[in-house]
LOZA-796637 format. One line per 10 residues: number of its first residue (from 1); for each residue y, x, z of C-alpha. Coordinates in nm, 4 decimals. Example, Ala and Ser with C-alpha at 12.3 -4.5 7.8 and 13.67 -1.06 7.14 Angstrom:
<recs>
1	-0.4500,1.2300,0.7800  -0.1060,1.3670,0.7140
</recs>
This chain:
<recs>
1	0.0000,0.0000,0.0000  0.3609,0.1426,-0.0973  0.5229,0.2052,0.2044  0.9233,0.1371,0.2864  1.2222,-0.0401,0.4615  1.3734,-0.3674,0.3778  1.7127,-0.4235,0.5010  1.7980,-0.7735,0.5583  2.2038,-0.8181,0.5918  2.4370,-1.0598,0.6066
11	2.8159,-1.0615,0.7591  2.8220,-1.0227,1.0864  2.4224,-1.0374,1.1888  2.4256,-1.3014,1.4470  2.2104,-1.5849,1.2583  2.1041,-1.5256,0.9251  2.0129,-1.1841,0.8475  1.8487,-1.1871,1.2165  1.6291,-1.4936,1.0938  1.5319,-1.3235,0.7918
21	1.3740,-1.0183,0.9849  1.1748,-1.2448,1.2223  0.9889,-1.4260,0.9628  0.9618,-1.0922,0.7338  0.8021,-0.8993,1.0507  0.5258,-1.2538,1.0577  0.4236,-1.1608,0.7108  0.5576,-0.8069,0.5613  0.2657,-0.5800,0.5139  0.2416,-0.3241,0.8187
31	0.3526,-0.0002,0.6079  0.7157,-0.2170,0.5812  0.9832,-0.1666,0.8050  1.1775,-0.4500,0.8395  1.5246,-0.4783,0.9494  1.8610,-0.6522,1.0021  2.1958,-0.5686,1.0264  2.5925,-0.7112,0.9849  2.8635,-0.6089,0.7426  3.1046,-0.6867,1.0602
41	2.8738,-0.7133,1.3735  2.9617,-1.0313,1.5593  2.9774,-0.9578,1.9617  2.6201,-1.1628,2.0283  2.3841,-1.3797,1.8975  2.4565,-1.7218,1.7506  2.2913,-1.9544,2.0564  2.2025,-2.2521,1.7836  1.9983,-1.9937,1.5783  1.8162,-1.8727,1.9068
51	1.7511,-2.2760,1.9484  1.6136,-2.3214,1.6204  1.3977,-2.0117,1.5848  1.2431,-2.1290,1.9182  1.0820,-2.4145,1.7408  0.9360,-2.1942,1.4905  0.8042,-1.9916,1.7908  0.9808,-1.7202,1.7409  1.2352,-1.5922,2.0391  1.5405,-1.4191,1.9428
61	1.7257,-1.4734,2.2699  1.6862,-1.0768,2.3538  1.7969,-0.9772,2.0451  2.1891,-0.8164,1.9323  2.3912,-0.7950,1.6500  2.4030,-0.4703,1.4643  2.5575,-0.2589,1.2565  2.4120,-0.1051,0.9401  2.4693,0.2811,1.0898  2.3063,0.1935,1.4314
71	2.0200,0.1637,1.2952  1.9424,0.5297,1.2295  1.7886,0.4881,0.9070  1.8867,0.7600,0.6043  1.7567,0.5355,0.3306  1.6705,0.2063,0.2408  1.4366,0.1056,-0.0591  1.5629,-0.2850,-0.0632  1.8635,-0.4694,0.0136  1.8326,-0.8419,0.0673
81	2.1663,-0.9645,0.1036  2.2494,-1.3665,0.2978  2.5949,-1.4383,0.1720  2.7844,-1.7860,0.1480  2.9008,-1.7461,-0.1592  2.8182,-1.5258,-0.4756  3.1617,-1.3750,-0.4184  3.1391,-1.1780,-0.1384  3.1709,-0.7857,-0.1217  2.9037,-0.5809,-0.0134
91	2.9161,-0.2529,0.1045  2.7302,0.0482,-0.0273  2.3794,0.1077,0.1581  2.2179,0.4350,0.2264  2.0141,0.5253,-0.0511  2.1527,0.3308,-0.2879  1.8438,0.0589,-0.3064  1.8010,-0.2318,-0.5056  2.0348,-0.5047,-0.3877  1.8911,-0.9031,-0.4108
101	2.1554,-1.1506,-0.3093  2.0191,-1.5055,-0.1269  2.3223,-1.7408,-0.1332  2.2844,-1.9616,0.1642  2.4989,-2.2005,0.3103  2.6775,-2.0672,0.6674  2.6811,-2.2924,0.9927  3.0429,-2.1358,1.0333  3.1515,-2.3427,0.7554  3.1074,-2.6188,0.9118
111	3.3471,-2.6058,1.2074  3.2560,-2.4979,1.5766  3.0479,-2.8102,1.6770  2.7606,-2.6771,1.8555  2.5233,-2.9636,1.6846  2.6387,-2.9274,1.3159  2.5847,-2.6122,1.3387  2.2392,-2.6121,1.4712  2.1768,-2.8947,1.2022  2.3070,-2.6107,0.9242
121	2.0916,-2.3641,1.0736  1.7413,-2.5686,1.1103  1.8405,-2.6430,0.6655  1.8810,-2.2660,0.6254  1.6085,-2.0943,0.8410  1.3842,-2.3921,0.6284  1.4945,-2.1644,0.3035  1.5242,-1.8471,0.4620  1.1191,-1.8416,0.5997  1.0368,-1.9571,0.2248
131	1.2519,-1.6651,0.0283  1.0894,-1.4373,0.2869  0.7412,-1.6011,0.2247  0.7664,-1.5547,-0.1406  0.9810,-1.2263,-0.1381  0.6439,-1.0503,0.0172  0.3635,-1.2831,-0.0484  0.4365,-1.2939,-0.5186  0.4859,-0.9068,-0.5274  0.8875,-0.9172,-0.5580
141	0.9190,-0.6552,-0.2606  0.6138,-0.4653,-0.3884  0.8185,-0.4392,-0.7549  1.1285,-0.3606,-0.5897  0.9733,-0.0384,-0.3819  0.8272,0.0612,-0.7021  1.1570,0.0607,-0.8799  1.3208,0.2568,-0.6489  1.0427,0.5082,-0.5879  0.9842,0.5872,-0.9775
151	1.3716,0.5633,-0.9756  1.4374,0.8541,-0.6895  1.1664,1.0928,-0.8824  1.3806,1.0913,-1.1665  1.6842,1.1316,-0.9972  1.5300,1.4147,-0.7911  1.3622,1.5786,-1.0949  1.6776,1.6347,-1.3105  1.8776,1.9653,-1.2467  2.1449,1.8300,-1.1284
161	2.2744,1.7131,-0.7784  2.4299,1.3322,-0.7022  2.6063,1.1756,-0.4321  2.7909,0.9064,-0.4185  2.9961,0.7727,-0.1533  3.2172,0.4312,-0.0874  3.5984,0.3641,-0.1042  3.6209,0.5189,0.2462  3.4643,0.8412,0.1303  3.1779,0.7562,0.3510
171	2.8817,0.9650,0.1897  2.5568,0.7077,0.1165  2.3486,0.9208,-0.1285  2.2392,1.2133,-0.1382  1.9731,1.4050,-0.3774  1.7457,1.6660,-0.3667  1.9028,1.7964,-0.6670  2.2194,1.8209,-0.4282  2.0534,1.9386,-0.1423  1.9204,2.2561,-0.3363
181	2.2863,2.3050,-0.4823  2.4544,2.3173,-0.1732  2.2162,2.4003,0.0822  2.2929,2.0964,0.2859  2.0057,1.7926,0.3625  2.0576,1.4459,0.3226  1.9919,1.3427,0.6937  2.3113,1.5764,0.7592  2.6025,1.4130,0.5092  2.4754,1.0629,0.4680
191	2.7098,0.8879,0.6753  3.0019,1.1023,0.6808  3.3355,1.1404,0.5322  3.2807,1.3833,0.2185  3.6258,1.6149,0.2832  3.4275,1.6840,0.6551  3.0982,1.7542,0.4838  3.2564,1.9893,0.1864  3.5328,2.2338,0.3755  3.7125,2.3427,0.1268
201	3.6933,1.9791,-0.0466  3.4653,1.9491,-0.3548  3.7066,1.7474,-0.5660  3.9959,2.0038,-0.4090  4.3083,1.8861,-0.6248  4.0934,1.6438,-0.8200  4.0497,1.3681,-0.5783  4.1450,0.9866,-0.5903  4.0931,0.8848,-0.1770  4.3445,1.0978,-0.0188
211	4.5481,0.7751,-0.0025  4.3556,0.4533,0.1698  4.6073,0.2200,0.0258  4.5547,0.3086,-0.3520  4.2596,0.2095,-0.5537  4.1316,0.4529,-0.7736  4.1828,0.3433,-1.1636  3.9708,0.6066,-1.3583  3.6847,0.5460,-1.6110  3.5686,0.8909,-1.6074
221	3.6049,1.2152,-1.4590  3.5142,1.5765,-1.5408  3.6665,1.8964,-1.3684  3.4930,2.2367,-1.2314  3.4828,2.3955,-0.8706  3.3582,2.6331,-0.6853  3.1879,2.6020,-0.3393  3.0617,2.8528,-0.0619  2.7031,2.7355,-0.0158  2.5561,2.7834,0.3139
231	2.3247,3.0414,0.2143  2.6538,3.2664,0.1458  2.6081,3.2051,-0.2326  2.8810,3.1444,-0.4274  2.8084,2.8372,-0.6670  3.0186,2.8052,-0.9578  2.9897,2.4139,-1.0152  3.0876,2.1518,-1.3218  3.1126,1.7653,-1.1481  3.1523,1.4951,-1.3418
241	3.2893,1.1473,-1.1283  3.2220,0.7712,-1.2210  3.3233,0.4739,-1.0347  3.1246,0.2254,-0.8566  3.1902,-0.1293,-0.9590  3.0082,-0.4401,-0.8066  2.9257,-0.7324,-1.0380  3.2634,-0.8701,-1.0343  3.4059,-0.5212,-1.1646  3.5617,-0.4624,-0.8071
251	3.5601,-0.0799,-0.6893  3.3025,-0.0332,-0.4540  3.3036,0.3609,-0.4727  3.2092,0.6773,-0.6827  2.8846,0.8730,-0.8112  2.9357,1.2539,-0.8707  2.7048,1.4844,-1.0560  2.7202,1.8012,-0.9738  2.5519,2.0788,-1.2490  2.5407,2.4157,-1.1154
261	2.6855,2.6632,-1.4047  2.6610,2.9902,-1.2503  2.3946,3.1399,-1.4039  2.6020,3.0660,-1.7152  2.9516,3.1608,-1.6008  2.8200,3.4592,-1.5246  2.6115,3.5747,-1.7960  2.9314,3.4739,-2.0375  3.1486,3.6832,-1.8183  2.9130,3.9831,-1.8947
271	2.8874,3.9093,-2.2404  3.2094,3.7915,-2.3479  3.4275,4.0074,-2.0877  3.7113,3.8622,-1.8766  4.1130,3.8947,-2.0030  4.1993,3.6759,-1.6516  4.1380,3.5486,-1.3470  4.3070,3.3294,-1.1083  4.6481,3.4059,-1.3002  4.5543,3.8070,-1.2684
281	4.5538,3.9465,-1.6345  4.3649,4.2301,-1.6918  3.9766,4.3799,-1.9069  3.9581,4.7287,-1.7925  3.7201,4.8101,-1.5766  3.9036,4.8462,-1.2788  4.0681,4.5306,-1.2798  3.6979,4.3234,-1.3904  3.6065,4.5477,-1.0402  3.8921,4.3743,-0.8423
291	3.7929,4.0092,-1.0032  3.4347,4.0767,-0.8758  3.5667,4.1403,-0.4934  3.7846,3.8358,-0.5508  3.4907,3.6265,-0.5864  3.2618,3.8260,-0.3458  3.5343,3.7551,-0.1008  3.5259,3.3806,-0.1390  3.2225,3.3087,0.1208  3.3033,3.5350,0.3795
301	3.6214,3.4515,0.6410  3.6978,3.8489,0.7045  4.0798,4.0070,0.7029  4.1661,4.1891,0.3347  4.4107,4.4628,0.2793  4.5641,4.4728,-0.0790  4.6776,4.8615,-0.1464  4.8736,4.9667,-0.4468  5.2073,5.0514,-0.5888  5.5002,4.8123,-0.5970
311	5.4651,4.5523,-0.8888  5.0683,4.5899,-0.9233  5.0342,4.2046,-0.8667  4.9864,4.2456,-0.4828  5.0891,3.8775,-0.3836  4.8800,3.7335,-0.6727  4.5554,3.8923,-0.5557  4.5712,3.7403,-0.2651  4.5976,3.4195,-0.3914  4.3528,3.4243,-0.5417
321	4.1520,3.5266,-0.2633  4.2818,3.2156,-0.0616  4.2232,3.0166,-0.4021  3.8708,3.1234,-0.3786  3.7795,3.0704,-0.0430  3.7067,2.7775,0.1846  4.0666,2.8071,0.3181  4.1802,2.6826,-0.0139  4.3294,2.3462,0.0909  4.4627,2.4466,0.3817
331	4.8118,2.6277,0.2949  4.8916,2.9623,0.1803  5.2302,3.1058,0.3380  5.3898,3.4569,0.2409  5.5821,3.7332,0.4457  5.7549,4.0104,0.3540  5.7288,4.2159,0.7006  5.9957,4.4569,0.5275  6.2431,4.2326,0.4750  6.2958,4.0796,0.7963
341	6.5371,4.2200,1.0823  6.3968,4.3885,1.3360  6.5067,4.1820,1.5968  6.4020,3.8437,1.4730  6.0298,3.9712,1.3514  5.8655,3.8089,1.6296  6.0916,3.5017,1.6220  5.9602,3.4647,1.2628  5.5992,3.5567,1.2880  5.5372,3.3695,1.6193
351	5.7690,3.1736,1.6866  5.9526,3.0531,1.9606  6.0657,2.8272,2.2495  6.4124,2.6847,2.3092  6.6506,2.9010,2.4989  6.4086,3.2037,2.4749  6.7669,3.3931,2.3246  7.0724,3.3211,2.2147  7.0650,3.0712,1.9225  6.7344,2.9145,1.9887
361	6.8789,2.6026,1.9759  6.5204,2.4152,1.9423  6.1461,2.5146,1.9210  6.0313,2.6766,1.6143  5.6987,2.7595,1.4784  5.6555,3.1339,1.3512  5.4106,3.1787,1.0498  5.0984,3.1839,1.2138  5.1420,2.8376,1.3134  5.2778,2.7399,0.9510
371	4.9477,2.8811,0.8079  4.7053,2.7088,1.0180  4.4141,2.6043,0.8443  4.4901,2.8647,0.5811  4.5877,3.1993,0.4679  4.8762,3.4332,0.5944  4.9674,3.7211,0.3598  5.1684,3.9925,0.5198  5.3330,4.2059,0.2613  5.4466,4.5264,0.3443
381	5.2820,4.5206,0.6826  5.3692,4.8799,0.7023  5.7138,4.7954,0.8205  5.6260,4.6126,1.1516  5.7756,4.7361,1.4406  5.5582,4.8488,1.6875  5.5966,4.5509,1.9018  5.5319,4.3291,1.6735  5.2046,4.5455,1.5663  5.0659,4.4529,1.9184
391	5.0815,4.1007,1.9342  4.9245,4.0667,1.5947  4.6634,4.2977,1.7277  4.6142,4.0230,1.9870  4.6020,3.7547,1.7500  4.3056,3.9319,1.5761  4.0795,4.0393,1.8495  4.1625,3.6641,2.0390  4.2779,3.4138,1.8049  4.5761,3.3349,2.0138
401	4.9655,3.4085,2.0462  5.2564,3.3910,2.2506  5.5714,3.2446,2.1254  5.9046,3.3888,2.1835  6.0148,3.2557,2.5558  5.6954,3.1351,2.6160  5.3828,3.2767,2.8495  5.1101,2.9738,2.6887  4.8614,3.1249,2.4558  4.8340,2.9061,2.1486
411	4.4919,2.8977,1.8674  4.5891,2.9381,1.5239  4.2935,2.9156,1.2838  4.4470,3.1533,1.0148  4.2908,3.4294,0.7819  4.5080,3.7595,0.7925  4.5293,3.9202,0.3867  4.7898,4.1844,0.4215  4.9653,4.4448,0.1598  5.1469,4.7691,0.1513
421	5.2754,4.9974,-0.0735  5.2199,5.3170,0.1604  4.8729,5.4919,0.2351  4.8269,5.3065,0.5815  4.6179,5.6349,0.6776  4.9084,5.8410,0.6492  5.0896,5.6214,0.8725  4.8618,5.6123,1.1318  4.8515,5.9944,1.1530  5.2855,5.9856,1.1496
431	5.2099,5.7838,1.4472  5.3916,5.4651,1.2234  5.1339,5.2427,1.2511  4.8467,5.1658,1.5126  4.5115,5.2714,1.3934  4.3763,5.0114,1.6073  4.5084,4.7579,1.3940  4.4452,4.9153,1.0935  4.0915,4.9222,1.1569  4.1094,4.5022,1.2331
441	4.3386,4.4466,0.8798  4.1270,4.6990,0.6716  3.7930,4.5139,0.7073  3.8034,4.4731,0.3398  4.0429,4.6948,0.1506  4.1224,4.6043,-0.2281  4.2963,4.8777,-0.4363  4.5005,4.7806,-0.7163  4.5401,5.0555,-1.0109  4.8756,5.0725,-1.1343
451	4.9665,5.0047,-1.4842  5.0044,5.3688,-1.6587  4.5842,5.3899,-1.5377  4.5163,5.0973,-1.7255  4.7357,5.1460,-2.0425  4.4994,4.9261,-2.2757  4.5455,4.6198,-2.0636  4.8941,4.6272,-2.1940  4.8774,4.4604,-2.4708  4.7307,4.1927,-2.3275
461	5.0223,4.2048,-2.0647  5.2658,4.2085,-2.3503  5.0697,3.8890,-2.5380  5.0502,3.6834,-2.2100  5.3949,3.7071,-2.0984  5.5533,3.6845,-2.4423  5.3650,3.3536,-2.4923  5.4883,3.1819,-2.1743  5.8325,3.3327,-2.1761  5.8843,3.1955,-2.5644
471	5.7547,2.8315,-2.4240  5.9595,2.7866,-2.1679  6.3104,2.9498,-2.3306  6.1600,2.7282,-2.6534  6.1770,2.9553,-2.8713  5.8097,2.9666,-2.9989  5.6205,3.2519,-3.2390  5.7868,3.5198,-3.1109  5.5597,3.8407,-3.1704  5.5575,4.1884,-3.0985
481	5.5671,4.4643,-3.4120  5.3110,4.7320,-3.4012  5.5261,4.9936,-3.3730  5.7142,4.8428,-3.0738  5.3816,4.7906,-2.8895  5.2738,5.1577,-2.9320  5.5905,5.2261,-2.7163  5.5116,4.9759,-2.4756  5.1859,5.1415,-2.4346  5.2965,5.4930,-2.3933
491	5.5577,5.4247,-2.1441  5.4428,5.5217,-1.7892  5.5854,5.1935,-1.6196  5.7055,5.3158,-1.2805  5.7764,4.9660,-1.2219  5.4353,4.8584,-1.3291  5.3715,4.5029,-1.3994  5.7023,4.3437,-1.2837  5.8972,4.6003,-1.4545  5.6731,4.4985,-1.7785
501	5.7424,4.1264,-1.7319  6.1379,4.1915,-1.6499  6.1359,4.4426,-1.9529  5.9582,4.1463,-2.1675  6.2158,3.9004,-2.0434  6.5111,4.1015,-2.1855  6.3122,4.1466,-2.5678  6.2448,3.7581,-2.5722  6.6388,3.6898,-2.5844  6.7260,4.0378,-2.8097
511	6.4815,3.8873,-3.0533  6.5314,3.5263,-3.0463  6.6808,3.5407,-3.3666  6.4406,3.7119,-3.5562  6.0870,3.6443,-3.3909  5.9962,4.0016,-3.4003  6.0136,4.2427,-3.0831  6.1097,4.5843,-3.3077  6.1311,4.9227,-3.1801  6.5321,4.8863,-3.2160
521	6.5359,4.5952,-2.9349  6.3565,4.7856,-2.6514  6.5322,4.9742,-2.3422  6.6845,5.3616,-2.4363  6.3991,5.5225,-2.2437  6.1225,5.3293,-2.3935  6.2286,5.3467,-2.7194  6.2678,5.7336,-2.7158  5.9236,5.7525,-2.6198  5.6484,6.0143,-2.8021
531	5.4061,5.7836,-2.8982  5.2119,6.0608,-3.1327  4.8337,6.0808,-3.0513  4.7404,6.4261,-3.0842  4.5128,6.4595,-3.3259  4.2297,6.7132,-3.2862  4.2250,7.0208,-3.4913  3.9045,7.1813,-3.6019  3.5443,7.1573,-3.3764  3.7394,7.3396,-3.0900
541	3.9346,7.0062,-2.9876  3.7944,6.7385,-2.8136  3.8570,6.4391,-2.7055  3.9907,6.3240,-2.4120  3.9981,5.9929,-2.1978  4.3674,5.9152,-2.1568  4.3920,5.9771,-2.5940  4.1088,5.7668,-2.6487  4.2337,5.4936,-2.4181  4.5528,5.4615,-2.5932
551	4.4301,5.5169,-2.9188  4.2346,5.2067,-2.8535  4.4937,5.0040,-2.7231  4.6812,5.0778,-3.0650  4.4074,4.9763,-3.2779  4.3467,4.6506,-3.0557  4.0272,4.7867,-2.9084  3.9378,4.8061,-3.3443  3.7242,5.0922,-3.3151  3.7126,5.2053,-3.6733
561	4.0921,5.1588,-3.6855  4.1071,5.4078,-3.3442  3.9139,5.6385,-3.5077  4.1163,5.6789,-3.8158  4.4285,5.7460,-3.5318  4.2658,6.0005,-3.3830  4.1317,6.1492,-3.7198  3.7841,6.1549,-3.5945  3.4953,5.9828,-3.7497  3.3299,5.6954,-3.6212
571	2.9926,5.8634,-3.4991  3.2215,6.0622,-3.2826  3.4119,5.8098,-3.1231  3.0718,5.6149,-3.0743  2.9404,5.8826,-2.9104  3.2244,5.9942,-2.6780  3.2692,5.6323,-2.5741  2.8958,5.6431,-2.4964  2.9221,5.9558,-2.2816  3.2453,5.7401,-2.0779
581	3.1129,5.4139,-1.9806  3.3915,5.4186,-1.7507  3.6232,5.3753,-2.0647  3.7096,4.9712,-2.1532  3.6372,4.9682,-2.5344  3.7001,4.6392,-2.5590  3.3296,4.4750,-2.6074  3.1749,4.4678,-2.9724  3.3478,4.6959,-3.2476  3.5243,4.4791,-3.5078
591	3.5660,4.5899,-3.8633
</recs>
């Protein structure tokens, strides 16, 4: 015999629904659970049903309303529904079963008169203990069960994950297909509210419940995310969203499918190479390097410290490492350490109470507090006074701080990323900096290679920022001649990328009028640039990294065109590239 549960409900489980699990329990088979519960529990039973089950020997007088959660069940395999009219909502059900719908007239309708209503009842227990009777006895439950079995194999034998959840983001299915994706079981999300189950949110900026008083109007769906599975893997994930709609087209909820693309994300990555991530551009080697520890970095909590020279794209690392990282809805809140006065560091980092000093008109919250739930990037951290040093010390060995004035420890859930332009090792032996803290903020340390080591991501640079500077001046098709890039490339960019983009800025207005960045329009000491590759002369030269790189770069990674530049064959280049794996040649040669 297939085994199951049955779910009798009706609205508020004090007459009906409860009558329909006492006859179901005289004749359901014994491999059936049967039970009852209330859309909106009433406070006790309905005496006049308790009088009329009596005469069908039955005694309900112990018995409660319920609701359909304390019942402890994860799933049900059939829903038989007692409504008054056809019209009434019903709520999603664990499980997502098979939903029949008994329309039966309600001793409520009839006004509060303890006889009418007993009258009602004795009518409707009469066709309640003969749906019941046939539901059971002419195979209808048996066909039901079956359904939803053979349905849940499929569901669980496609590779993909569902849930689904109601309007009030109250989770009600879960798959085994889901389970395996994230790691999590059914018996621990069914139930609750999805944003507590996912942290950071699965539909992050995507979702359509953040406001109870809307109803979602979509047809359709389709966005990708990544999540931090429990394991500590990070799951690269395409979702696809569909509303719920009950026979009367009213929203009852949504049904996700989640389809784990990882494997494929990844093997394209390798394959294809990457010109960007998380608004980073950048193919060498070194920056695909930093892109890995961006992701890497997404399932573990731990403080980061961002190294490199001023303009390397400091700030934009890490966020992308808050993007990344289950902190990502929570907020993200900068700090240049450098540029604040010494006296009002702490004042700004930690707060502080009113009257604590003169102007403290009012309390204020310092950054810590501003970033709770999230991320706090301290740039320049090198500059922190030495008092300031220690309390952030104390922040990262206890989780708590002081404000300004005040002597009560507060908890501030915030990651620590911090930045600096100086080697913090250096400082620590000057006696600058604390090496006890520099040990606590270099758990992780990220090194960013400034822009003269990575000369053939330039023209990429040059492409990207061109392109979104044209769009938003309007002035589209602007390009960049060949002989004005080879400049751009051979220029050491002390500045590195921000000196690029503010150099880029300037050529988009000098050649607005002709749509062509020449040599003519760039600055005096770019343009007087050597860009000659030395060619080698005879079997005595040889090639060397920093030529080939830029000789590359020129050619547009073309590596029969760089070969002809540096007046070598092709062989050679293929072999010297082959001896320098190290060297970003731009994936497959092109012709």
């Amino acid at each position: 015999m297939i085994k199951g549960s049955v779910l009798f409900m009706c609205r508020d489980n004090s007459a009906m629904s409860q009558m329909a699990e006492a006859f179901a329990k005289q004749v359901a088979p014994k491999d059936i659970d049967v039970l009852s519960a209330g859309i909106e529990p009433a406070k006790s039973m309905e005496p006049a049903a308790v009088e009329v089950m009596k005469e069908y020997g039955i005694d309900m007088s112990s018995m409660q309303p319920k609701a359909v959660s304390d019942l402890g069940i994860l799933q049900f395999d059939l829903v038989v529904a007692l409504t008054g009219t056809a019209d009434d909502t019903l709520p999603p059900v664990s499980g997502s079963p098979p939903v029949v719908r008994w329309v039966i007239r309600e001793a409520r309708a009839l006004g509060e008169e303890h006889a009418d209503k007993k009258e009602t009842l004795k009518q409707a227990a009469g066709t309640i203990r003969s749906l019941v009777a046939d539901l059971f006895r002419c195979g209808y439950c048996e066909a039901f069960l079956t359904y939803k079995i053979n349905t849940d194999k499929v569901i669980d034998n496609i590779p993909l994950g569902i849930l689904a959840h109601d309007k009030n983001r109250k989770i009600f299915f879960f798959s085994r297909g889901a389970e395996k994706l994230t790691g999590m079981s059914a018996g621990g999300v069914i139930g609750r509210d999805c944003h507590d189950v996912f942290v950071p949110r699965l539909c992050g900026d995507n979702c359509s419940f953040c406001d109870h008083d809307v109803i979602p109007l979509f047809e359709k769906k389709c966005y990708s995310t990544v999540i931090p599975e429990v394991r500590g893997e990070r799951k690269e994930l395409d979702v696809t969203v569909v509303p719920i709609l009950d026979a009367k087209s009213r929203f009852q909820g949504v049904v996700a499918s989640l389809a784990d693309n990882t494997p494929l994300v990844s093997i394209m990555r390798e394959y294809e190479g990457e010109d960007a991530f998380c608004g980073i551009i950048g193919r060498t080697n070194e920056m695909r390097s930093v892109f890995q520890q961006i992701r890497d970095l997404g399932v573990y909590d731990v403080p980061v410290n961002i190294s490199g020279e001023t303009g390397t794209g400091k700030e934009l690392v890490a966020r992308a490492i808050h993007k990344e990282s289950t902190r990502r809805d929570g907020p993200f809140v900068p700090i240049n350490c450098g540029a604040l006065p010494e006296g009002l560091v702490e004042s700004e980092l930690f707060g502080h109470v009113k009257g604590s000093f003169s102007g403290a008109v009012r309390d204020k919250k310092g950054r810590f507090e501003l970033a709770d739930g999230g991320t706090l990037f301290l740039d320049e951290v090198a500059e922190l006074p030495q008092s300031a040093q220690v309390k952030l010390l104390r922040f990262l060995q206890e989780g708590t701080l002081e404000k300004v004035g005040s002597e009560t420890p507060i908890s501030v859930n915030v990651r620590i990323i911090s930045a600096t332009n100086k080697d913090l090792k250096k400082e620590v032996e000057k006696g600058i900096f604390r090496s006890d803290l520099y040990y606590r903020l270099n758990v992780v340390p990220i090194s960013l290679p400034p822009l003269r080591e990575r000369k053939s991501d330039i023209p990429l640079l040059v492409n990207h920022f061109i392109k979104r500077m044209s769009a938003k001046s309007g002035i589209n098709g602007i390009t960049v001649s060949n002989e004005a890039m080879d400049h751009l490339v051979a220029y050491d960019w002390p500045g590195n990328v921000r000196e690029l983009q503010n150099v880029l800025q300037f050529l988009v207005i000098k050649a607005a009028a002709g749509k062509t960045v020449k040599v003519a329009h760039l600055p005096p000491e770019i343009r007087g640039r050597d860009v000659s590759v030395a060619k080698p002369r005879g079997r005595r030269s040889k090639l060397v990294r920093e030529t080939v790189e830029n000789a590359l770069a020129r050619a547009g990674w073309n590596k029969a065109k760089a070969a002809r530049i540096l007046g070598v064959g092709r062989a050679t280049l293929y072999r010297f590239l082959e001896k320098h794996p190290e060297i970003d040649a731009g994936g497959d040669d092109m012709l």
